[in-house]
N, CA, C and O atoms as a GROMACS GRO file, in nm:
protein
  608
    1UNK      N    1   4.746  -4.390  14.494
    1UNK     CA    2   4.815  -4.262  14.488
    1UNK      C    3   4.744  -4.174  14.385
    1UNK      O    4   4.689  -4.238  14.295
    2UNK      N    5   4.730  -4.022  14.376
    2UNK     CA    6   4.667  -3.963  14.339
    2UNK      C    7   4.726  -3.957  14.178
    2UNK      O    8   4.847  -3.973  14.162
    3UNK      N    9   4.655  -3.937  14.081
    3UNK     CA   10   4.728  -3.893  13.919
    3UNK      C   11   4.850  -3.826  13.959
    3UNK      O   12   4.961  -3.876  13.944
    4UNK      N   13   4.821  -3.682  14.023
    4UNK     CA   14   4.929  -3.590  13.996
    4UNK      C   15   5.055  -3.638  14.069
    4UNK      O   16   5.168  -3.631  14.022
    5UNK      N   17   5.019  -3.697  14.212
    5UNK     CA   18   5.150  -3.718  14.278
    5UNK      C   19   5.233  -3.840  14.192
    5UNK      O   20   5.355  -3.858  14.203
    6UNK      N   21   5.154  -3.912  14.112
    6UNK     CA   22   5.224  -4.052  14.075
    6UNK      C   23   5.302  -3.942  13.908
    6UNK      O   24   5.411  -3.966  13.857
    7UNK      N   25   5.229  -3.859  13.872
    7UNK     CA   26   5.306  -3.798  13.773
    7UNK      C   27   5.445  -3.710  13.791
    7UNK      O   28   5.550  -3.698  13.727
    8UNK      N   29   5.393  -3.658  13.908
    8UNK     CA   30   5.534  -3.604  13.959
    8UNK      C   31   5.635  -3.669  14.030
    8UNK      O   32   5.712  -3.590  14.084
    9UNK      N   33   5.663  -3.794  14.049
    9UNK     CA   34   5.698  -3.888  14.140
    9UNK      C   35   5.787  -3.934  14.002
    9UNK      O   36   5.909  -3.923  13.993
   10UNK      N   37   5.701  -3.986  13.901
   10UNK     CA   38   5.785  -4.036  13.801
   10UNK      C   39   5.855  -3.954  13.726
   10UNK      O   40   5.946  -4.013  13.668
   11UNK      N   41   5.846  -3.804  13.697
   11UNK     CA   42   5.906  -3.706  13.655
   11UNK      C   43   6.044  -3.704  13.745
   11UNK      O   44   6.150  -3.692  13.684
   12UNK      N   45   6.045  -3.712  13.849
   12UNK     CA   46   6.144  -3.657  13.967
   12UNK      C   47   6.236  -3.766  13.947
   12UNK      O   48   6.340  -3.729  14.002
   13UNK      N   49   6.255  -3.891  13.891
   13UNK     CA   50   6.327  -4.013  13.936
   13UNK      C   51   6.412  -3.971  13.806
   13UNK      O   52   6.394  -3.887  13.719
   14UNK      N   53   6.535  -4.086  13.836
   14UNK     CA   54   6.672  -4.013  13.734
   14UNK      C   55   6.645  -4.107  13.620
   14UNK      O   56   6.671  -4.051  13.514
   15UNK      N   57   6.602  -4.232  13.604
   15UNK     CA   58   6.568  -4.292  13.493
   15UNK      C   59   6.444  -4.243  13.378
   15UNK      O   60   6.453  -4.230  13.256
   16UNK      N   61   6.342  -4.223  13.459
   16UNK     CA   62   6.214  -4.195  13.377
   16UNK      C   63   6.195  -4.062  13.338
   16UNK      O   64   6.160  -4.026  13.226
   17UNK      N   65   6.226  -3.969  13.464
   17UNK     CA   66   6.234  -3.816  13.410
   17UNK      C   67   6.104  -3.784  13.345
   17UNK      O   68   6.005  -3.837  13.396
   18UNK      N   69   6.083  -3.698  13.229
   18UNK     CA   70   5.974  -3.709  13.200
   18UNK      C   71   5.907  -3.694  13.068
   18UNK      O   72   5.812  -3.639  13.012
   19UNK      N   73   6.022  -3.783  13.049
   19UNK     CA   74   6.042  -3.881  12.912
   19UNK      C   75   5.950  -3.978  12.980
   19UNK      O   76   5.951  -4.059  12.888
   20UNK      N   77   5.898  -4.015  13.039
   20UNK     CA   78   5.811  -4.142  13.111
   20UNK      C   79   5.719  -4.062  13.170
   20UNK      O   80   5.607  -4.107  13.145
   21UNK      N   81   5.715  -3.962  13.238
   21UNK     CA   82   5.624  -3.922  13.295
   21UNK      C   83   5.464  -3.853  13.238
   21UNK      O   84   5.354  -3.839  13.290
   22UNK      N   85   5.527  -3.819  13.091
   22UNK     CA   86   5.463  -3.747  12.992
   22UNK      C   87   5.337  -3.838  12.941
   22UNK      O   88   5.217  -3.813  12.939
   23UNK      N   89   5.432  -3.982  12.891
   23UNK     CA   90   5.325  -4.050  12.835
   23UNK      C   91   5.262  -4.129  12.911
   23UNK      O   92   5.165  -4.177  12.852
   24UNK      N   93   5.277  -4.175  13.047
   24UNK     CA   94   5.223  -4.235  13.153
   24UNK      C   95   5.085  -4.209  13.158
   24UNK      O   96   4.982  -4.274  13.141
   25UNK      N   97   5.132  -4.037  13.204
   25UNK     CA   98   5.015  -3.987  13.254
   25UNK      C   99   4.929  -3.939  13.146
   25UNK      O  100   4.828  -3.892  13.198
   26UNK      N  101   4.925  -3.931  13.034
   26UNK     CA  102   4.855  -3.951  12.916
   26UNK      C  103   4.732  -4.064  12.882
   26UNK      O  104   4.614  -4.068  12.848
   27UNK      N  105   4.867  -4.168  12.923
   27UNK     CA  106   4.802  -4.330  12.842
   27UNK      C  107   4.684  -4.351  12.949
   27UNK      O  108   4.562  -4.349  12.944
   28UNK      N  109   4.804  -4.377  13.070
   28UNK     CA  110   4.746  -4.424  13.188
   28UNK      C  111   4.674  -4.350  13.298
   28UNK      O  112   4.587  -4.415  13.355
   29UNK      N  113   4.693  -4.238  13.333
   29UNK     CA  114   4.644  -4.159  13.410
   29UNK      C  115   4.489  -4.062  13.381
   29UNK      O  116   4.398  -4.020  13.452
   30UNK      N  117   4.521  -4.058  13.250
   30UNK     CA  118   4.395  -4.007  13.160
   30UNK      C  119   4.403  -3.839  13.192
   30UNK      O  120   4.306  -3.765  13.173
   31UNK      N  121   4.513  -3.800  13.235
   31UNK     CA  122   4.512  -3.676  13.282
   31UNK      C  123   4.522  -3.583  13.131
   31UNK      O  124   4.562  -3.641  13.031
   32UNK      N  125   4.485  -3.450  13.126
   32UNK     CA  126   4.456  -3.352  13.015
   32UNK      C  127   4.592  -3.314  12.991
   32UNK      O  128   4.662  -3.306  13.092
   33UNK      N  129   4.658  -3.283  12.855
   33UNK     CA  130   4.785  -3.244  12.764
   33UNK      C  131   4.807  -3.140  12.843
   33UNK      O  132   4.928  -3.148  12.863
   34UNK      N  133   4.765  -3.036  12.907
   34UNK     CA  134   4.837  -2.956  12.991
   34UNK      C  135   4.895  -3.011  13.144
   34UNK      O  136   5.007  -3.005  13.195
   35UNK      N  137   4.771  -3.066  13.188
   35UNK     CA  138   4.819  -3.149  13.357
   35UNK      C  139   4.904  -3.201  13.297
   35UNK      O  140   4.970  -3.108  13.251
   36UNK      N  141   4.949  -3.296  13.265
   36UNK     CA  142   5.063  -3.418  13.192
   36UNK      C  143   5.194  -3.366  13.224
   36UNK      O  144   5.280  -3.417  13.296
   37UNK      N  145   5.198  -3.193  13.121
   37UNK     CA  146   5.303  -3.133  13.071
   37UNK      C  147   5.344  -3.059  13.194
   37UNK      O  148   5.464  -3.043  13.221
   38UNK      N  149   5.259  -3.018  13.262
   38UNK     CA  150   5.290  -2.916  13.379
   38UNK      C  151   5.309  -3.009  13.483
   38UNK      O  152   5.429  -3.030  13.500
   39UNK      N  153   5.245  -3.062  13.548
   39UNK     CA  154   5.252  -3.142  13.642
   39UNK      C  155   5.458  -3.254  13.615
   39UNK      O  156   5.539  -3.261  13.708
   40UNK      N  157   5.480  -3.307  13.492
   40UNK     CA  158   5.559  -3.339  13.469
   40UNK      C  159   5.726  -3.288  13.468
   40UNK      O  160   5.834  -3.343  13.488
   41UNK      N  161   5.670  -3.130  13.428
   41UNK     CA  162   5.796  -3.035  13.431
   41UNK      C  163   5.821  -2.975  13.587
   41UNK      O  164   5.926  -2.940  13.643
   42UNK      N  165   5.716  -2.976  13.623
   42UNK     CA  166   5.756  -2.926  13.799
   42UNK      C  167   5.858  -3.056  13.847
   42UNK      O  168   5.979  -3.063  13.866
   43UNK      N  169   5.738  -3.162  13.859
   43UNK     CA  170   5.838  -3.353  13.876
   43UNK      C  171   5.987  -3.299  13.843
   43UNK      O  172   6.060  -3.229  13.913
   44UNK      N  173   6.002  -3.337  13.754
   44UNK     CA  174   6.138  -3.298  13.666
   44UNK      C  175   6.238  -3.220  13.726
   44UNK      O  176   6.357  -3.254  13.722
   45UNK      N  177   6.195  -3.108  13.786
   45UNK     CA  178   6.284  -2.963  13.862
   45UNK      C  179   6.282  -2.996  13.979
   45UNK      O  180   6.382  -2.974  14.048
   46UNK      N  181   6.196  -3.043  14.022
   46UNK     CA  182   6.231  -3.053  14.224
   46UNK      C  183   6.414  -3.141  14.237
   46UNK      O  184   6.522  -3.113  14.290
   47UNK      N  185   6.373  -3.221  14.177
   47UNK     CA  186   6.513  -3.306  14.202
   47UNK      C  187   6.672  -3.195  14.151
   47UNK      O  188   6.787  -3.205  14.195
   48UNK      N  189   6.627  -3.118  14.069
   48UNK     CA  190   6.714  -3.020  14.010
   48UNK      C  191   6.760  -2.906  14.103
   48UNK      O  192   6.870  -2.851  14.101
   49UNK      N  193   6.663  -2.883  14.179
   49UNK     CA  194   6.699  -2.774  14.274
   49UNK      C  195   6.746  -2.799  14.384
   49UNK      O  196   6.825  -2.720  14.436
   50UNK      N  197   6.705  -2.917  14.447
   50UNK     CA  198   6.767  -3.030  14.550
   50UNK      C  199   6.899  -3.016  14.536
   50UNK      O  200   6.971  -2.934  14.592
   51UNK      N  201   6.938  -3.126  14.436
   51UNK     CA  202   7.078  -3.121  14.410
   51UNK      C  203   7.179  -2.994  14.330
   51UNK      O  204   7.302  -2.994  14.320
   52UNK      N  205   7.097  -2.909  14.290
   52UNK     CA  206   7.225  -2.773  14.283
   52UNK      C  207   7.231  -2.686  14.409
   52UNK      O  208   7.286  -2.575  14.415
   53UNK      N  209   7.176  -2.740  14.497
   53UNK     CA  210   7.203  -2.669  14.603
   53UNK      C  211   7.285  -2.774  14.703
   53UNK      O  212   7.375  -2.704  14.751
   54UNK      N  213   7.290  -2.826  14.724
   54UNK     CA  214   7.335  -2.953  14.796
   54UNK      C  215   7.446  -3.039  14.750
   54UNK      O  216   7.519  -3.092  14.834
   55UNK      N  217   7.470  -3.063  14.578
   55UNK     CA  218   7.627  -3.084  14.518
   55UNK      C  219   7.753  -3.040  14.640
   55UNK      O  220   7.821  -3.110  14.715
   56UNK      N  221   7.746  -2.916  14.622
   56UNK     CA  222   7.858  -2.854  14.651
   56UNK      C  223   7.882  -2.907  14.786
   56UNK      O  224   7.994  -2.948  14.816
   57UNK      N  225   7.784  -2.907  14.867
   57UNK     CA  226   7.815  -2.898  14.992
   57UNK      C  227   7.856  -3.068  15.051
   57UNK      O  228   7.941  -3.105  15.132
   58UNK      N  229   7.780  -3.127  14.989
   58UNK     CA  230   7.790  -3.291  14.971
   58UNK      C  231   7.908  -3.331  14.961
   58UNK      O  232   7.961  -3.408  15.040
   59UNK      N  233   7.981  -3.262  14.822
   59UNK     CA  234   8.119  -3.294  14.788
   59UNK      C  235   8.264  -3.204  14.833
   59UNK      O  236   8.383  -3.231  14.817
   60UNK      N  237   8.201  -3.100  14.890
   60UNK     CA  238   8.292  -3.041  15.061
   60UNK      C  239   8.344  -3.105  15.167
   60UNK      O  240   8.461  -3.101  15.206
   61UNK      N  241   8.214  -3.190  15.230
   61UNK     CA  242   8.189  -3.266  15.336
   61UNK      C  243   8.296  -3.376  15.285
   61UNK      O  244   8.392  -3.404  15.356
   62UNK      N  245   8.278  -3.428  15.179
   62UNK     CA  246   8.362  -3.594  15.160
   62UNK      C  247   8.460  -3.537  15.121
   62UNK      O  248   8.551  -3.587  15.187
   63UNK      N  249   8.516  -3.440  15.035
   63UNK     CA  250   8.660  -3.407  15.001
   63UNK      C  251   8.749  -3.398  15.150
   63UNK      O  252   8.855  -3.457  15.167
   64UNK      N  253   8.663  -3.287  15.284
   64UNK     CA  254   8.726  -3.278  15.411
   64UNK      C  255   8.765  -3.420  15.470
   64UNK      O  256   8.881  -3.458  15.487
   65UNK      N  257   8.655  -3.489  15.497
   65UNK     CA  258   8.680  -3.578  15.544
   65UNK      C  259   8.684  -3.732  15.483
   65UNK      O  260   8.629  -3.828  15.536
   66UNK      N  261   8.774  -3.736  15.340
   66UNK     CA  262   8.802  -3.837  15.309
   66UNK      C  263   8.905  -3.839  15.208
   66UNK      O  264   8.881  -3.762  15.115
   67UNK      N  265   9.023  -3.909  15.197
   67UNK     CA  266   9.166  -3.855  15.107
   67UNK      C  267   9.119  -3.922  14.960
   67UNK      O  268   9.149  -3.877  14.850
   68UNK      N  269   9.042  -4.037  14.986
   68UNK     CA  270   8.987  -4.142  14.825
   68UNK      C  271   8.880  -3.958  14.778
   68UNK      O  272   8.890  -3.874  14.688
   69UNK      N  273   8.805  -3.974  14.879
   69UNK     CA  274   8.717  -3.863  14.786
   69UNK      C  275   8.800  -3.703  14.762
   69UNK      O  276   8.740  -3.606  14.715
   70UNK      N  277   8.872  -3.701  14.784
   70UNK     CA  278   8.967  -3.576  14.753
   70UNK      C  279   9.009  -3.544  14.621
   70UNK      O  280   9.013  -3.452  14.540
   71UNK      N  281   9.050  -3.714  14.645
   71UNK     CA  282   9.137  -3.718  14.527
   71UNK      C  283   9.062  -3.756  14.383
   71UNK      O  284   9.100  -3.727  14.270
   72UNK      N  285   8.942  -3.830  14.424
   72UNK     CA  286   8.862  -3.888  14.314
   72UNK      C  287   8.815  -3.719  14.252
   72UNK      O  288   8.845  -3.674  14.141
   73UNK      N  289   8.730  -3.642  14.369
   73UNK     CA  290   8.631  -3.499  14.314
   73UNK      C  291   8.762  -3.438  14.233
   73UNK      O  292   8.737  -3.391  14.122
   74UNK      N  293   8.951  -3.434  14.296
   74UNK     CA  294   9.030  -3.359  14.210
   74UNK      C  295   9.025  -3.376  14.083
   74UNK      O  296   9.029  -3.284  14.001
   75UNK      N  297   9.016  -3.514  14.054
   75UNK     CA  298   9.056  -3.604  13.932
   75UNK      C  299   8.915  -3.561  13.834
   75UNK      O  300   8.914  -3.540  13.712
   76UNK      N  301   8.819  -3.558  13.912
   76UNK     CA  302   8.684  -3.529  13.821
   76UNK      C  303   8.666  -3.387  13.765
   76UNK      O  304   8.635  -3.369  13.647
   77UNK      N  305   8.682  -3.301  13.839
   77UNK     CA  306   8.687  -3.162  13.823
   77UNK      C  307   8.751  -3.157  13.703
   77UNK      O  308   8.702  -3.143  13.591
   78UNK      N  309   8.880  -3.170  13.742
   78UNK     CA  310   9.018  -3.171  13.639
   78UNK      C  311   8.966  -3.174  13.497
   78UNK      O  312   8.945  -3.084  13.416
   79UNK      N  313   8.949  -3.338  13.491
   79UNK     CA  314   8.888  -3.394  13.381
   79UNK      C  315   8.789  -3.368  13.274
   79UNK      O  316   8.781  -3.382  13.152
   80UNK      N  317   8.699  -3.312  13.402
   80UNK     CA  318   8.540  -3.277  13.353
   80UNK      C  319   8.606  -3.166  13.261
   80UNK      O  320   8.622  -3.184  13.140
   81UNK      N  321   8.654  -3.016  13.346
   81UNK     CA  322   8.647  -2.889  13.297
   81UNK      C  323   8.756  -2.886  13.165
   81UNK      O  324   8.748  -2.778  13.106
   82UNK      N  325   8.842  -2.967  13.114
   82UNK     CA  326   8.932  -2.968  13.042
   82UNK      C  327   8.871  -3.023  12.910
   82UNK      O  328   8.867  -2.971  12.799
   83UNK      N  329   8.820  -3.156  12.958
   83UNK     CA  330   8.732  -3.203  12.827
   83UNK      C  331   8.614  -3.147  12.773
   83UNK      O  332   8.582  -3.175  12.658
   84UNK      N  333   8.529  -3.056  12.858
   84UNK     CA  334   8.366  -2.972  12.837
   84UNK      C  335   8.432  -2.872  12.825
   84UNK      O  336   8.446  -2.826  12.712
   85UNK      N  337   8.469  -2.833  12.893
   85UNK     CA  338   8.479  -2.675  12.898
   85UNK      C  339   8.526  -2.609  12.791
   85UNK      O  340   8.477  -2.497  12.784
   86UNK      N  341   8.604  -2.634  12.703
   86UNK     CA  342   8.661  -2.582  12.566
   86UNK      C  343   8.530  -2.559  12.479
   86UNK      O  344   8.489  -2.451  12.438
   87UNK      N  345   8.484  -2.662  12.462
   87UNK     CA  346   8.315  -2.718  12.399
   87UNK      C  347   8.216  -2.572  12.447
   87UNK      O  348   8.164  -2.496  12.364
   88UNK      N  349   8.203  -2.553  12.608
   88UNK     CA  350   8.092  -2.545  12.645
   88UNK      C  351   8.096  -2.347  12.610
   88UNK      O  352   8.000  -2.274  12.586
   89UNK      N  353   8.262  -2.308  12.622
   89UNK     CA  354   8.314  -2.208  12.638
   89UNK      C  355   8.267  -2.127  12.480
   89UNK      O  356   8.241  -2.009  12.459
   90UNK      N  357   8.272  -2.261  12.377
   90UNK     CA  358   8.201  -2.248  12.254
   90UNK      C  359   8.088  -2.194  12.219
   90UNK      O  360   8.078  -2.087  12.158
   91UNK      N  361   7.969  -2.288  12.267
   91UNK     CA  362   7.855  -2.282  12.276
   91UNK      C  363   7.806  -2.193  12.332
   91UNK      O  364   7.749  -2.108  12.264
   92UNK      N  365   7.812  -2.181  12.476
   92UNK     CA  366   7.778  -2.144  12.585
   92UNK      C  367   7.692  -2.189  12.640
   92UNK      O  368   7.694  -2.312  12.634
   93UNK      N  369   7.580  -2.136  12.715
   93UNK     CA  370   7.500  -2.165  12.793
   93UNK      C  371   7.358  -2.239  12.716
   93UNK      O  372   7.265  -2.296  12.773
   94UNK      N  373   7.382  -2.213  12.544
   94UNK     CA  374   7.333  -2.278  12.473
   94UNK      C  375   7.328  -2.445  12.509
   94UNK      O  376   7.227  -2.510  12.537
   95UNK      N  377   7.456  -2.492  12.499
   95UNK     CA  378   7.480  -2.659  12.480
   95UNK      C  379   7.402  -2.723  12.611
   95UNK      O  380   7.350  -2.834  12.601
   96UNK      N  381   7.398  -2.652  12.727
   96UNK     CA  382   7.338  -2.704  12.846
   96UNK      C  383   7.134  -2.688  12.810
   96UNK      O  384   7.043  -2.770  12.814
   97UNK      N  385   7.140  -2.570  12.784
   97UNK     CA  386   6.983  -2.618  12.743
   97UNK      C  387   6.978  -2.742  12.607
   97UNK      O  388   6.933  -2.851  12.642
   98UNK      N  389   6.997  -2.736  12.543
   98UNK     CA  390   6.996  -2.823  12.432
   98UNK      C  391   7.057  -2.972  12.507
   98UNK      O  392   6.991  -3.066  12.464
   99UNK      N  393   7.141  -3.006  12.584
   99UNK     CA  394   7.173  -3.113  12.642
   99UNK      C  395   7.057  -3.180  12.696
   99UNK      O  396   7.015  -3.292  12.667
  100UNK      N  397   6.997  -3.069  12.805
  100UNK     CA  398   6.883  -3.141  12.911
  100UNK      C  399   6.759  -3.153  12.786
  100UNK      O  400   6.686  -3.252  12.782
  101UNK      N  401   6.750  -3.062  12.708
  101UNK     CA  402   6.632  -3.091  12.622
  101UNK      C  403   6.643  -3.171  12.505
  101UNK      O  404   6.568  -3.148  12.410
  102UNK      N  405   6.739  -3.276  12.498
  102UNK     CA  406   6.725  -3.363  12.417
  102UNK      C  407   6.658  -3.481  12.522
  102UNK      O  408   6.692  -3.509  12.638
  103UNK      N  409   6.561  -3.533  12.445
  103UNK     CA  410   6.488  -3.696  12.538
  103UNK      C  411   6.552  -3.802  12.497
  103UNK      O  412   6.495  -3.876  12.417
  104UNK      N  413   6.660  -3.826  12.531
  104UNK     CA  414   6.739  -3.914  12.529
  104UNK      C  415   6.829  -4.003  12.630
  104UNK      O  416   6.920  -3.930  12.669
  105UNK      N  417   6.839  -4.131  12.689
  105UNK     CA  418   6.901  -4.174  12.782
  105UNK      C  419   6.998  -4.095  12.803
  105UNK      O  420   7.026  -4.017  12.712
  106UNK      N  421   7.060  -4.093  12.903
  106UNK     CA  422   7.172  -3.995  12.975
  106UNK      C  423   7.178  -3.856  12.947
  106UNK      O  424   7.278  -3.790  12.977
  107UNK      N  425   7.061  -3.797  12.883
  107UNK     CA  426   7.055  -3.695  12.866
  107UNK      C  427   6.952  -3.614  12.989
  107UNK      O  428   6.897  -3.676  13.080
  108UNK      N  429   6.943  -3.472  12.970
  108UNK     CA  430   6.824  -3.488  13.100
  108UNK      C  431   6.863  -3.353  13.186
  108UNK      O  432   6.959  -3.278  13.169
  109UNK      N  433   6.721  -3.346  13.316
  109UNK     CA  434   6.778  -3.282  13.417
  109UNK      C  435   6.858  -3.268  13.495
  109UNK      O  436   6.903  -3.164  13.545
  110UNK      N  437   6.903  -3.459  13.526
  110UNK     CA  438   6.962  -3.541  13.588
  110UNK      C  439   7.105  -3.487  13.614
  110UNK      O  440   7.160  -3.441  13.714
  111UNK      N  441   7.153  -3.513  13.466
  111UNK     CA  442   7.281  -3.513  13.446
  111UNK      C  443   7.294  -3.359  13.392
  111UNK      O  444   7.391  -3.286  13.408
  112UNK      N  445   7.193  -3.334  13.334
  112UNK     CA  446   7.216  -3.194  13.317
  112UNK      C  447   7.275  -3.091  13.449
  112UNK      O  448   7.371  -3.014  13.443
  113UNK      N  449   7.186  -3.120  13.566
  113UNK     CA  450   7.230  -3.053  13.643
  113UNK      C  451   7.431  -3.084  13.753
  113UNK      O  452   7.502  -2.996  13.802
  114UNK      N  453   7.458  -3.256  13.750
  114UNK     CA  454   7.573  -3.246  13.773
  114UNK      C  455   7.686  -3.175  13.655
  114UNK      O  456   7.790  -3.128  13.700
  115UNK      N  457   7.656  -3.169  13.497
  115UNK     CA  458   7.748  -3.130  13.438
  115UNK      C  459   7.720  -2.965  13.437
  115UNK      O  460   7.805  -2.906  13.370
  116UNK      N  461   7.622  -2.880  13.496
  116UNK     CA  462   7.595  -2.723  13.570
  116UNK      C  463   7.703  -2.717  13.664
  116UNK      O  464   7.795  -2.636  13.662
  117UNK      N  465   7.674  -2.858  13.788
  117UNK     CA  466   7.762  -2.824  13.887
  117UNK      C  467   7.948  -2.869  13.844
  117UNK      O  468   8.024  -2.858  13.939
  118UNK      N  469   7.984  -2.896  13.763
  118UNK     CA  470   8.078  -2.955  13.723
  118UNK      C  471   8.164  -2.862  13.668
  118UNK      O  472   8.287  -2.863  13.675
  119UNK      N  473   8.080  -2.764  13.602
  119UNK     CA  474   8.152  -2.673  13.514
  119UNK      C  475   8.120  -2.574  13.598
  119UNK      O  476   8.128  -2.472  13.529
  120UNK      N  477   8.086  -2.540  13.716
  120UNK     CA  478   8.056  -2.439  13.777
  120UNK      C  479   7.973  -2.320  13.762
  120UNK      O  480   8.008  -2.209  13.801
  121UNK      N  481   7.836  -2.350  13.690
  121UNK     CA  482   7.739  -2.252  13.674
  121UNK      C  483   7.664  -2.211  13.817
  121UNK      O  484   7.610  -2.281  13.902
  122UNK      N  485   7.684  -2.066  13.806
  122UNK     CA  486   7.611  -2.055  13.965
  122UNK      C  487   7.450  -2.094  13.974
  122UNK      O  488   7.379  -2.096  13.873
  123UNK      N  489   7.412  -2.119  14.079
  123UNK     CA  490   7.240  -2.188  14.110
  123UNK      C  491   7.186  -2.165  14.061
  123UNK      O  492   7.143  -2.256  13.991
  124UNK      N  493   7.098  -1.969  14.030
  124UNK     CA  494   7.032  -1.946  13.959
  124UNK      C  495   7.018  -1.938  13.811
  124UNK      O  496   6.909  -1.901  13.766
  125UNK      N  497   7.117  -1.970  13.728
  125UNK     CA  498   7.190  -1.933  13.617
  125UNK      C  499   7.141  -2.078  13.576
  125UNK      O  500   7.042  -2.104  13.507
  126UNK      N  501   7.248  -2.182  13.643
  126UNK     CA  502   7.174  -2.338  13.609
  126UNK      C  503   7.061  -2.355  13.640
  126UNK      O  504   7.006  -2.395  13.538
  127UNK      N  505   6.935  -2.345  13.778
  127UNK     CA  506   6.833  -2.371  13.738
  127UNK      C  507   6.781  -2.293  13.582
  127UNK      O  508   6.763  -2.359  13.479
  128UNK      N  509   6.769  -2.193  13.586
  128UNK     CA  510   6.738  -2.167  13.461
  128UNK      C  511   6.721  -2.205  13.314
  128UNK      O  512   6.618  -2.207  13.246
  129UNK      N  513   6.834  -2.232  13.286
  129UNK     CA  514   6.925  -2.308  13.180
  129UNK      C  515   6.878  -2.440  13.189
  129UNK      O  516   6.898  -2.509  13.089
  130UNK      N  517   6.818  -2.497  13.287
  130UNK     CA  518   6.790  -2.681  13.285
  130UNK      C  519   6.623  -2.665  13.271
  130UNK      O  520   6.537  -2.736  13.219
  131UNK      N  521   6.620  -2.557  13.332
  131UNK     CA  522   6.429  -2.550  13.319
  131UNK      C  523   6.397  -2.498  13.208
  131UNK      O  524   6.288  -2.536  13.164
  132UNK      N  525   6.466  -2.410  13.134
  132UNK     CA  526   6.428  -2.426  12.988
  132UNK      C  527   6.445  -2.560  12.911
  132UNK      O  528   6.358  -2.616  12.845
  133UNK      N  529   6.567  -2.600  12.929
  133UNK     CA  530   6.578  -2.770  12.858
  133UNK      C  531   6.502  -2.837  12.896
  133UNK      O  532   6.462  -2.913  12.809
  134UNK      N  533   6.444  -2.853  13.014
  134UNK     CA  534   6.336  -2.957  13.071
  134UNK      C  535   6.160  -2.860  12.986
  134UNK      O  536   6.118  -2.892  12.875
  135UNK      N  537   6.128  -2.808  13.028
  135UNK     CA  538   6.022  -2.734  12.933
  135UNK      C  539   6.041  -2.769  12.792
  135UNK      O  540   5.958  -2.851  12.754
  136UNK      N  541   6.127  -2.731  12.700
  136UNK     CA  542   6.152  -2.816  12.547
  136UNK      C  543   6.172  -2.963  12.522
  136UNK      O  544   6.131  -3.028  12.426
  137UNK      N  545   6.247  -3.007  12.633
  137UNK     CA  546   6.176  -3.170  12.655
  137UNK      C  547   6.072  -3.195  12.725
  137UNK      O  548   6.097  -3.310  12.760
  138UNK      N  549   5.993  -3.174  12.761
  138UNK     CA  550   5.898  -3.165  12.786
  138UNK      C  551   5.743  -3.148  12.668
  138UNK      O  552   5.634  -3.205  12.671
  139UNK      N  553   5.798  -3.047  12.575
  139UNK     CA  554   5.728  -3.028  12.464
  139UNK      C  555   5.733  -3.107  12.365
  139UNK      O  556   5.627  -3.152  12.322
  140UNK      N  557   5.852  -3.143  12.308
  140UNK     CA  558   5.917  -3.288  12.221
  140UNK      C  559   5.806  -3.389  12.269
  140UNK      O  560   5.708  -3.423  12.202
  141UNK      N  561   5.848  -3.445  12.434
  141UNK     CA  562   5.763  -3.560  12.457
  141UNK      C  563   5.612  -3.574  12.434
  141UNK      O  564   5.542  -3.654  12.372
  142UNK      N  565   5.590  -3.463  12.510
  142UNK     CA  566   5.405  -3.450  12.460
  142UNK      C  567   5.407  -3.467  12.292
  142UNK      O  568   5.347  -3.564  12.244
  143UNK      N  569   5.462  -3.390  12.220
  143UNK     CA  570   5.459  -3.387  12.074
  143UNK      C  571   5.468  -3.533  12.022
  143UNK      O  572   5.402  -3.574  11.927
  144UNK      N  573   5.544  -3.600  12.085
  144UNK     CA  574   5.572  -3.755  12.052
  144UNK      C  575   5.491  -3.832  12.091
  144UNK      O  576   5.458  -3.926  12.020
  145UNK      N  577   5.421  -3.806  12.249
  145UNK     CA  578   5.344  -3.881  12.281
  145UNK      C  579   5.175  -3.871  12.218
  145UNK      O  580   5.089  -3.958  12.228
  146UNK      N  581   5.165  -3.768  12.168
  146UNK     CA  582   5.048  -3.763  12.054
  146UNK      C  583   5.046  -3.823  11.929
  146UNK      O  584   4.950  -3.868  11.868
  147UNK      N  585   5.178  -3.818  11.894
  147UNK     CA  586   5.168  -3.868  11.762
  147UNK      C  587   5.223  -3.778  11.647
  147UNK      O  588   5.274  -3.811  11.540
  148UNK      N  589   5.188  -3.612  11.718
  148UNK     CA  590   5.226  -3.491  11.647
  148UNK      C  591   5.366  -3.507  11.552
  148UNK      O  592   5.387  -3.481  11.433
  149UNK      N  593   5.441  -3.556  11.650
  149UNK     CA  594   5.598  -3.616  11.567
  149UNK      C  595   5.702  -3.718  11.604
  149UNK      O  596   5.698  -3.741  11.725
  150UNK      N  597   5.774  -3.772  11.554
  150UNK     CA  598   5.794  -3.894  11.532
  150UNK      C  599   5.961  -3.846  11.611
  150UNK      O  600   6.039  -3.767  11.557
  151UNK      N  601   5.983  -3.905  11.724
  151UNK     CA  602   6.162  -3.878  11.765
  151UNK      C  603   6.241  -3.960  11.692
  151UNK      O  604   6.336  -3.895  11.650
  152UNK      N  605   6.246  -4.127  11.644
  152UNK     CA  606   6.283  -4.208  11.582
  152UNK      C  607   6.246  -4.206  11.448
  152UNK      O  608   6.285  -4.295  11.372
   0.00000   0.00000   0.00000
């Protein structure tokens, strides 16, 4: 498989993101501190735009036709917007970039983008907001993966 596709391949996945993808293609790929970073942050967003467009409609489909998923998406919504939303109403649109751009397990595009769709940020607003956090994680990692600075 080619450098770039195996860099963007590992960027795109919900574990590695590109917190993995960064230094991969560094160590292993031998690819240049810009390919790495760019090639990695695109990886990163495809899966982001996928699913903020497709959430909604996904969890339409199973709320119509299923009473467990009705009741589960009610219970989540509920939950979600009562416990974040006070927080997020705080912050604002701040805490969501700073969320996805911390490199940290469960942190991310990943989840960044269900807690966009959760709290109801419209498409363009959340891509935005996650592609800046993914770009500053993105920068962190390279920075780490040089040596430049130390995350631990």
């Amino acid at each position: 498989m080619h450098p770039y596709l195996q860099t963007i391949t590992l960027a795109a996945t919900p574990v590695g993101e590109l917190r993995l993808a960064i230094p991969f293609a560094l160590a292993k790929l031998d690819l240049t501190i810009g390919q790495a970073y760019v090639l990695s942050v695109i990886g990163n967003l495809i899966p982001v735009v996928f699913w903020l467009l497709f959430l909604e409609v996904i969890s339409k489909f199973l709320i119509k036709h299923s009473e467990f998923f009705r009741k589960f998406f009610d219970w989540l919504f509920k939950r979600t917007r009562r416990k974040i939303q006070g927080q997020y109403k705080i912050y604002g649109y701040i805490a969501l970039v700073l969320f996805v751009a911390t490199p940290l397990p469960i942190t991310g595009a990943w989840t960044g983008t269900v807690a966009a769709y959760l709290l109801g940020i419209p498409f363009w607003r959340a891509l935005g907001l996650i592609a800046l956090g993914v770009a500053i994680a993105g920068v962190i990692v390279t920075l780490a993966s040089l040596g430049i600075i130390s995350i631990i």
